[in-house]
C-alpha positions in Angstrom: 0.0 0.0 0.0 1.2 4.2 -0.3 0.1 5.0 2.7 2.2 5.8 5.9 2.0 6.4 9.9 0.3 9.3 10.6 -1.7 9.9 7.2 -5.0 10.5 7.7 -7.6 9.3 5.5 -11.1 9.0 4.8 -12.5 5.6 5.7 -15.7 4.2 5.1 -18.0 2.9 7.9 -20.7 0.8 7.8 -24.1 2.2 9.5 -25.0 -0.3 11.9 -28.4 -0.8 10.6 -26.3 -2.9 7.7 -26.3 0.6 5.3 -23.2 1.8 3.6 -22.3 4.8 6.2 -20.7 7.4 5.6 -16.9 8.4 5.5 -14.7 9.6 8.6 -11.2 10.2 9.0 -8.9 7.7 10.6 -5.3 8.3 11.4 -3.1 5.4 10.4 -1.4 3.8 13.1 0.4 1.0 12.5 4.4 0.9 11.4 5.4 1.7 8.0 6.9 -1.5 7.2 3.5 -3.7 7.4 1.6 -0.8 5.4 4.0 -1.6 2.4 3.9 -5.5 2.6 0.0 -5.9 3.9 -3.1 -5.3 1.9 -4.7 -3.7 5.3 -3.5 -1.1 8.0 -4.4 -0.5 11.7 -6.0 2.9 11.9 -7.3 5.1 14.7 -10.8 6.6 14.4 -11.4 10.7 14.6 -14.5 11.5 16.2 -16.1 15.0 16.9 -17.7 13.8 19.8 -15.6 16.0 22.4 -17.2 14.0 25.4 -13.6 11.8 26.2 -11.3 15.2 25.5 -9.8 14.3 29.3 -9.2 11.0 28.7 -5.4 10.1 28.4 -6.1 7.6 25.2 -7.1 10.6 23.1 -5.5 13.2 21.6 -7.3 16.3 21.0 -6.9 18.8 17.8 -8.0 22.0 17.6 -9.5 23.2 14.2 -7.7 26.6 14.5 -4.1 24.8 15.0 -1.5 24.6 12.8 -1.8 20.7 13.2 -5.1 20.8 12.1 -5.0 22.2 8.9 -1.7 19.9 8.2 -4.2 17.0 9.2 -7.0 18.0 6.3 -9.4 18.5 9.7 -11.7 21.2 10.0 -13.4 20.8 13.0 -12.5 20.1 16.6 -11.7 16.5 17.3 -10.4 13.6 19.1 -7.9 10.9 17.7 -9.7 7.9 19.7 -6.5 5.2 20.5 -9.6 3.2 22.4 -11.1 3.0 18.8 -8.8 1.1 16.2 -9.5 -0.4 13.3 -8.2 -3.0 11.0 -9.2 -1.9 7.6 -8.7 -3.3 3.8 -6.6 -0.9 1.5 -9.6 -0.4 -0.7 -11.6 0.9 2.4 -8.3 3.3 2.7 -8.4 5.6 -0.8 -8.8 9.3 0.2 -5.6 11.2 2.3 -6.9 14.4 3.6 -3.0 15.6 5.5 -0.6 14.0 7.8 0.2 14.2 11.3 3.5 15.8 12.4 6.0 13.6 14.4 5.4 15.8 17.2 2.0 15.3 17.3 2.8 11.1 16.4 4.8 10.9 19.4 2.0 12.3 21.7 -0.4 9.7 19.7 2.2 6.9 20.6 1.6 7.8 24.1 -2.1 7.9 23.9 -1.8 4.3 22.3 0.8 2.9 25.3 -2.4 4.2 27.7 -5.2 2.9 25.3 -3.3 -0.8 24.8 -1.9 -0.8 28.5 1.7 -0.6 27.5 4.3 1.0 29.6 
């Protein structure tokens, strides 16, 4: 696959009613060296929903940083390490920015609380 750590994409999720959903940005999270050789990618799901902005396995971007606008985000949000996702590379089309490595390392630290890693 051409996609790397900390790209964040458009995914497709399925409603849970069974219809086709609608598309939300995931950040990828899993080491560059699978997303060349596999055909799928561990991602992190961006939510809106502000409700968790305290908790240690999320990382919060503002819309009006720097950071966001690098990321393609537009709103307020949340990278959710508590909600990862293994998704196919067809599922994966649409890159919308990247993170920073800055702002990777304090996602790696979000995922070490999330996975219960120390």
């Amino acid at each position: 696959m051409n996609i790397r750590r900390g790209d964040v994409l458009k995914a497709r999720f399925p409603h849970a009613s069974g219809g086709r959903g609608k598309k939300r940005p995931v950040v990828v999270v899993q080491a560059d060296v699978y997303n060349q050789r596999l055909r799928h990618a561990v991602v992190a799901q961006v939510s809106t929903n502000l409700n968790e902005k305290n908790d240690p396995s999320t990382l919060f971007i503002g819309a009006t940083t720097a950071e966001a606008k690098t990321a393609g985000l537009d709103r307020d949000c949340l990278v959710c390490c508590t909600l990862l996702s293994l998704m196919t590379e067809d599922r994966l089309k649409e890159k919308i920015g990247t993170l920073s490595p800055a702002i990777l390392s304090q996602l790696d630290n979000c995922l070490r609380v999330a996975l219960g890693i120390a």
